[in-house]
Every structure is written in C-alpha cells, then in structure tokens.
C-alpha positions as CSV (number, residue, x, y, z in Angstrom):
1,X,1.9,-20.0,3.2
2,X,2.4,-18.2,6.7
3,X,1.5,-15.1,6.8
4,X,3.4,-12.4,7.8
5,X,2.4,-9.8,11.0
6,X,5.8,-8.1,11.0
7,X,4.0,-5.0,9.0
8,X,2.5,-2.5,11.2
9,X,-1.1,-2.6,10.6
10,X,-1.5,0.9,9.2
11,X,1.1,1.4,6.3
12,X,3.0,4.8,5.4
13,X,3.0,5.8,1.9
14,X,5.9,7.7,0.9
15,X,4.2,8.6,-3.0
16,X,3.8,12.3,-1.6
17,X,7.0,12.9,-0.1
18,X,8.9,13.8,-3.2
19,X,8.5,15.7,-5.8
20,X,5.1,14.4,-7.0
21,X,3.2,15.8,-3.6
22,X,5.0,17.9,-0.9
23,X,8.3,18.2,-1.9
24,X,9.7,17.4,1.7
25,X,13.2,18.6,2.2
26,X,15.9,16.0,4.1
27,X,15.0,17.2,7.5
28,X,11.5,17.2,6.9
29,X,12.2,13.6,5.7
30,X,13.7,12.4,8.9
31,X,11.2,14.0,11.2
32,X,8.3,12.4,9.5
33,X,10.0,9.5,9.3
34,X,10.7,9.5,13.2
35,X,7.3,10.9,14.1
36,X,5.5,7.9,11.6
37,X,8.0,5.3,13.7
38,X,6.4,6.8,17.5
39,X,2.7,6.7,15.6
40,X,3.9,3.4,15.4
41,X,3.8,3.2,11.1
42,X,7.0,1.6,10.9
43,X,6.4,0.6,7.3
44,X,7.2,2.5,4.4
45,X,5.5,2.2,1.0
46,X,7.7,2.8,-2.0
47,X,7.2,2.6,-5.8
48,X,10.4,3.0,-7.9
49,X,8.1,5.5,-10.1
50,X,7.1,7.7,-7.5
51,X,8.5,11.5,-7.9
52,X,9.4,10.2,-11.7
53,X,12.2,7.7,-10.0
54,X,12.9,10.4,-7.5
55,X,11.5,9.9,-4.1
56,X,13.3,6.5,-3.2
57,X,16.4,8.6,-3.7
58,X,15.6,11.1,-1.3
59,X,14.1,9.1,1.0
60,X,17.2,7.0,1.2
61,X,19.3,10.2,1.6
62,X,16.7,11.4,4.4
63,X,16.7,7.6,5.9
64,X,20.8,7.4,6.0
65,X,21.2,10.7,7.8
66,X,18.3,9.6,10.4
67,X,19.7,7.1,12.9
68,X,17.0,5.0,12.5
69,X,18.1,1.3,12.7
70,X,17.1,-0.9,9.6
71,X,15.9,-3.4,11.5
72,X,13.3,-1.1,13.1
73,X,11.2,-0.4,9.8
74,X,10.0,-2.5,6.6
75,X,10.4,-1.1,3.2
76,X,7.9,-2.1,0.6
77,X,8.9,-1.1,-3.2
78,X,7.1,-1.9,-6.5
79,X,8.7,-2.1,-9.9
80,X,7.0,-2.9,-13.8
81,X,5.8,0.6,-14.5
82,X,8.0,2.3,-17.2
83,X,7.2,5.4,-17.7
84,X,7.9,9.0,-20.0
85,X,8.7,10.7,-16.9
86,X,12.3,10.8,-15.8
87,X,13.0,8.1,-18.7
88,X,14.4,8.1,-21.9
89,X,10.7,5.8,-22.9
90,X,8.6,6.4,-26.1
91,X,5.0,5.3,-24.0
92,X,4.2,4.7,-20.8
93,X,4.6,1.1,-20.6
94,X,4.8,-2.2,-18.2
95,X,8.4,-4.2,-18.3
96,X,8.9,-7.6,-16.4
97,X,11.5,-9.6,-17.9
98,X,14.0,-11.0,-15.4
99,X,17.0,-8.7,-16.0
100,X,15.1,-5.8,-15.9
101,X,13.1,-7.0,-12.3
102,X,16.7,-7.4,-11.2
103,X,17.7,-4.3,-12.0
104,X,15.4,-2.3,-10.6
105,X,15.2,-4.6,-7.5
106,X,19.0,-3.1,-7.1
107,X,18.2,0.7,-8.3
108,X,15.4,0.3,-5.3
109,X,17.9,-1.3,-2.9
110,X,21.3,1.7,-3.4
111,X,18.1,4.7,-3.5
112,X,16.7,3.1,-0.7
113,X,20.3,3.0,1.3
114,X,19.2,-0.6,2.4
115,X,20.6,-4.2,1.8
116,X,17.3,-5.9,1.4
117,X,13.8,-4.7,0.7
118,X,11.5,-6.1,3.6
119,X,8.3,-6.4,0.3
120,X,8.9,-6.4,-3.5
121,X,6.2,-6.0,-5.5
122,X,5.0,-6.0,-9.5
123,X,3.3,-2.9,-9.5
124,X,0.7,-3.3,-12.6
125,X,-0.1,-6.5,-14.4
126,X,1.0,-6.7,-18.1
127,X,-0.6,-8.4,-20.6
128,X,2.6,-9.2,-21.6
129,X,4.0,-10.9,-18.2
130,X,5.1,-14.5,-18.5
131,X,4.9,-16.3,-15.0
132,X,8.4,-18.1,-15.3
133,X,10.5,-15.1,-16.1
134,X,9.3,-13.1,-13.4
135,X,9.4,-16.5,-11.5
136,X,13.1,-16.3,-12.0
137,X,14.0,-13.5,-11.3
138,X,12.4,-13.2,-8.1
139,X,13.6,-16.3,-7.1
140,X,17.0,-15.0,-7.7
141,X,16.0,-11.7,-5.4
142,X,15.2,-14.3,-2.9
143,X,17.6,-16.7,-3.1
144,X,20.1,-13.8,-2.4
145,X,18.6,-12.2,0.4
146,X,17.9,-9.1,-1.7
147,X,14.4,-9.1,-0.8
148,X,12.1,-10.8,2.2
149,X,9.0,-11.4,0.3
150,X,7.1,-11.0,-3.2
151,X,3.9,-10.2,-3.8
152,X,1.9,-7.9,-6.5
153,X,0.2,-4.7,-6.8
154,X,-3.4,-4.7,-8.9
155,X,-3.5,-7.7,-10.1
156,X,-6.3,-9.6,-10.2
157,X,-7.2,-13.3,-8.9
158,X,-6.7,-14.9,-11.9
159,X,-3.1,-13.2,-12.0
160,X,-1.9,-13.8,-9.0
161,X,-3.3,-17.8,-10.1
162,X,-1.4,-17.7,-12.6
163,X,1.8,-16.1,-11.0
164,X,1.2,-18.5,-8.4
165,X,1.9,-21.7,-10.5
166,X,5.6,-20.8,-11.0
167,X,6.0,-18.9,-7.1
168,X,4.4,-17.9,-4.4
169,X,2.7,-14.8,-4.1
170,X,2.8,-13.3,-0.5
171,X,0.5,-10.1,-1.0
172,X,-1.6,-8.0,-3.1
173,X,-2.1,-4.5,-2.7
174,X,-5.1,-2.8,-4.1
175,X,-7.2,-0.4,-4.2
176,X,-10.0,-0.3,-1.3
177,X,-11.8,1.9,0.5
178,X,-15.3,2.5,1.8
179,X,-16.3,4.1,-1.9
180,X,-14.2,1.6,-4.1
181,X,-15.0,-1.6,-2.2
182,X,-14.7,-4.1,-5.3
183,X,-12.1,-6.5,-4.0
184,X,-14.7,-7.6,-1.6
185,X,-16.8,-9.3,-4.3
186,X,-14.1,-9.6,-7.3
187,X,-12.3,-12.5,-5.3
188,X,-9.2,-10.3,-4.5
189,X,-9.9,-10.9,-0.7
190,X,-11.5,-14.1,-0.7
191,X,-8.7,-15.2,-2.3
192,X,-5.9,-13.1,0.3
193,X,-7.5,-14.9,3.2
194,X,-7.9,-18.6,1.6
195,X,-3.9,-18.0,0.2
196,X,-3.1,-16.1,3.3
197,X,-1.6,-13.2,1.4
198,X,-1.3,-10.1,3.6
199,X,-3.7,-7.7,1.9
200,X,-2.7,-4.3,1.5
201,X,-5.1,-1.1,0.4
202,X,-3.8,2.0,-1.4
203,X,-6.1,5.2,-1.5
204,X,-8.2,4.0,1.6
205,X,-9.9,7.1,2.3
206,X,-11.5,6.8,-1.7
207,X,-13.0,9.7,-3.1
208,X,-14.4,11.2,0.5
209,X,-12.4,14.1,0.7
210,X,-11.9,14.4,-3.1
211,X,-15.9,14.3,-4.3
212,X,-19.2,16.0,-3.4
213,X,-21.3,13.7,-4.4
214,X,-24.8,11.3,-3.8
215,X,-22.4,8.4,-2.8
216,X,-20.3,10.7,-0.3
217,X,-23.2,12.9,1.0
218,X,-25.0,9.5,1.8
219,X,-21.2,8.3,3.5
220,X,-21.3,11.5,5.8
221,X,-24.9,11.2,6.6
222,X,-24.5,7.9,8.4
223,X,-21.5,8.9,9.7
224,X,-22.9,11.8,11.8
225,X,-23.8,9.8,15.3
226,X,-20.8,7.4,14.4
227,X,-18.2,10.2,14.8
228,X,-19.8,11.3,18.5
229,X,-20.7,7.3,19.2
230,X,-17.1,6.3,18.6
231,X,-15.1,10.0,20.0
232,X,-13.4,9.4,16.0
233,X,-13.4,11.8,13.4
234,X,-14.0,10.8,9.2
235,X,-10.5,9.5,8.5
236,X,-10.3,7.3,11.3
237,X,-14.0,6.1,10.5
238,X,-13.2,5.1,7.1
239,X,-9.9,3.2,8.3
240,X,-11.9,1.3,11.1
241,X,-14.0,0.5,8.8
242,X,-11.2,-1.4,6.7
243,X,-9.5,-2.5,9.2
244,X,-12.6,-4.5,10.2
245,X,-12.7,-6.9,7.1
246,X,-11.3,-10.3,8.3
247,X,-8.9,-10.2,5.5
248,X,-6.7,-8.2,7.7
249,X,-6.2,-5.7,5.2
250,X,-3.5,-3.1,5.9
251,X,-4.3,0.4,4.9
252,X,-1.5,2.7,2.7
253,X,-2.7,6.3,3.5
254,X,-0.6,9.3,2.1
255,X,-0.4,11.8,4.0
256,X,2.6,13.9,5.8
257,X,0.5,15.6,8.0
258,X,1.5,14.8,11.4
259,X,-1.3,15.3,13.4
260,X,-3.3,13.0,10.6
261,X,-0.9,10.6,10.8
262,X,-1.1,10.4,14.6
263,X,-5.1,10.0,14.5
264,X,-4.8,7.5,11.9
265,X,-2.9,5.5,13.8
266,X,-5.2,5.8,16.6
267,X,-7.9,4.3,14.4
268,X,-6.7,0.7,14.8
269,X,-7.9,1.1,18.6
270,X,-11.5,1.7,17.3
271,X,-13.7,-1.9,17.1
272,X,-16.9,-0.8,14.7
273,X,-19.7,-2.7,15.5
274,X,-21.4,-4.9,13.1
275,X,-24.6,-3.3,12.1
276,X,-22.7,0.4,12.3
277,X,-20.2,-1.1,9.5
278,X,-23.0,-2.2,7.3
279,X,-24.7,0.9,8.3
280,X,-21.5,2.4,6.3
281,X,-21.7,0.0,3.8
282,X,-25.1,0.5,2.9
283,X,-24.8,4.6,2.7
284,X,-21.6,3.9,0.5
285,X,-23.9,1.5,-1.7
286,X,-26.7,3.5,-1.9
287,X,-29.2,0.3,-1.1
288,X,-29.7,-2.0,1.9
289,X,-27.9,-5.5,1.3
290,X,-29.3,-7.8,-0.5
C-alpha cells in the first residue's frame, strides 16, 4: 500500500464549527475556510455526527458560496455512529451494514456539496461489524469514484487486522497527544508505519489546556526553556512534538481561532531535538524511560 502525502500535514477539524462549538455563521464559514487554505490546512475533518448531523450541511452551504475549487482541499468524513441526537434512535448506537455505509456515504457527499469524499472513514468499531459487509460496501464507494480512500477511526490493531482481510485499510485516526500517548505502545502506530496507513490524531493538544494537574504541571515545567529555546509557544510544542514520531502522524486540532490556527501551522517548521522530545516525554510520564 502507498501511502498517501496529498493531506496537508496539519489537519482542520470542522467538529466546532456548527452547532456543537461556535456556531459559525456562512461568512464566518468561508473566511475560516479561506484563511485555514493560506495557513496552508487544506484538509477538512468531518464526521456525519458532528452538530447532531448538522455541521456537514452548513459547511457545504458555507463551502458552495466560497469559490474555493474542489480540487484545492480534501474532505475527510466518518460514518457508524448513530446517535439520539438529531435521530429518530432509541440508544446511542454503532450501524455498519452495507446499505446503511452507502447511505450515509451519499448524505455526506449532497451536505458536503462535493462529488467524492477525498477520506471515508468508520468512525467507532462495533462489536457487531462483519469485515465483508463493510468490505462491500466500500468497495462499491470505490468502485464508483464516490470516495478516494477508506480507512477507520479508533479502531484498534486487531480491527483494522481483521478489516484488512476483506480490504484495505488506508488510515486510522486516533487519539494522540503528548498526555494520551497510548498508540505508541498499543501497536496502533507500529502497525500505521509497517501497513503504511497515514496516521491521523484527534484531540492532539490532550488534556493541557483542559486539566491542572501532576501530569500537566510536570508537561509545562519542561516546557519552560523549550518555549524560549525553540521562539514557540505550548500549542505549537505539543504539535512538534507529534509531528516528530516517524509514523508521520497528522494532527486534527479544533480550533476556529485564526491566529491559533496560523501558529499551528507554523509548528511543522519546528524540528525538536531528540533528548528535548524525551525530555517531554518523560514530564508527560512522570518517570525517566525505562
């Protein structure tokens, strides 16, 4: 499997646009959109879930009143997660047999205003998932030209194994960061840069900003000379310091600040060294390596 570089390195994830974070109106849309383009985040992270099956709908609105050419960005959706909100569902649950992939592989595709999806991705494992049927109806996605590439979302390395047997898998996107750093010793990237799967991280900054505690006071200790050593501030710390894992892992980060999303960017131009990314490593750990 080849794997891709078409992605820009540092992903933008659209779950705040909508209604479940800022509530961006259509020309806020479009200038975020152009500004994350000139940052040069030209790919867009999407889950038909986000805003409760809302904020692919008015990103698509925002998107088609832009001028933006298709070709110019990459759209990455995920699908599998049903959910109370904004459906007619008893429980919060996971769905992946073929129709219903299909189906929302089109809902994503009209919201969206696009004629293909550049990523399309099962969002959660379920316990219930049966390797053919999603074989098939991704197959039939790809086979039409309805989407670029499938991957997954959180699933783990036996999943993606066993996913694997009926199709290929072309990425995983997890959860990573400088405080949750378990797909480093779980497999998950062992296993992204054996398969070449393009690795993908959601929540990259972790709990830094969110928490006040040992893990994060220890984080900002080390930090301190880092931040003058390196001209960076936090955020672009913690992204260098993902960026650096040679599983070419591409952060997802959130926000709709501009100016963040401008020195995020930036962070790709910073090269930690080795001992002051185990130096990072170790504060997040809370021991020296074994």
């Amino acid at each position: 499997m080849e794997q891709t570089t078409k992605f820009s390195r540092i992903i933008s994830g659209a779950m705040t646009w909508g209604s479940w974070g800022k509530k961006l109106s259509n020309k806020e849309m479009i200038e975020l959109m152009h500004h994350s383009i000139e940052c040069g985040l030209t790919t867009f992270d999407h889950a038909d879930i986000y805003g409760s099956y809302s904020t692919e709908g008015d990103f698509g609105a925002a998107f088609g009143d832009s001028g933006i050419k298709r070709e110019d960005i990459q759209l990455i959706t995920k699908c599998g997660i049903q959910l109370t909100r904004g459906r007619d569902n008893k429980i919060n649950h996971y769905q992946y047999d073929k129709d219903y992939i299909i189906w929302s592989a089109e809902e994503s595709l009209k919201k969206l205003k696009t004629d293909y999806l550049d990523f399309f991705l099962m969002h959660r494992p379920s316990p219930l998932m049966h390797p053919d049927e999603i074989a098939e109806a991704a197959q039939h996605l790809l086979k039409s030209g309805k989407i670029r590439q499938f991957g997954v979302s959180n699933f783990t390395t036996s999943q993606v194994s066993m996913l694997e047997n009926a199709i290929p898998v072309e990425g995983n996107q997890v959860e990573f960061s400088l405080t949750h750093h378990d797909p480093m010793y779980d497999g998950t990237f062992d296993d992204c840069i054996a398969n070449k799967r393009m690795a993908m991280a959601w929540s990259p900054l972790g709990s830094f900003f969110r928490e006040t505690d040992e893990q994060v006071e220890r984080i900002k200790e080390a930090m301190g000379p880092l931040i003058n050593k390196y001209n960076a501030d936090e955020n672009q710390l913690l992204l260098a310091w993902i960026l650096k894992h040679p599983a070419n892992v591409h952060p997802v980060i959130g926000t709709t600040n501009k100016k963040r999303m401008q020195l995020a960017a930036e962070a790709i131009n910073i090269e930690l060294e080795l001992q002051d990314w185990f130096a990072l490593l170790v504060a997040s750990q809370g021991h020296d390596v074994p």
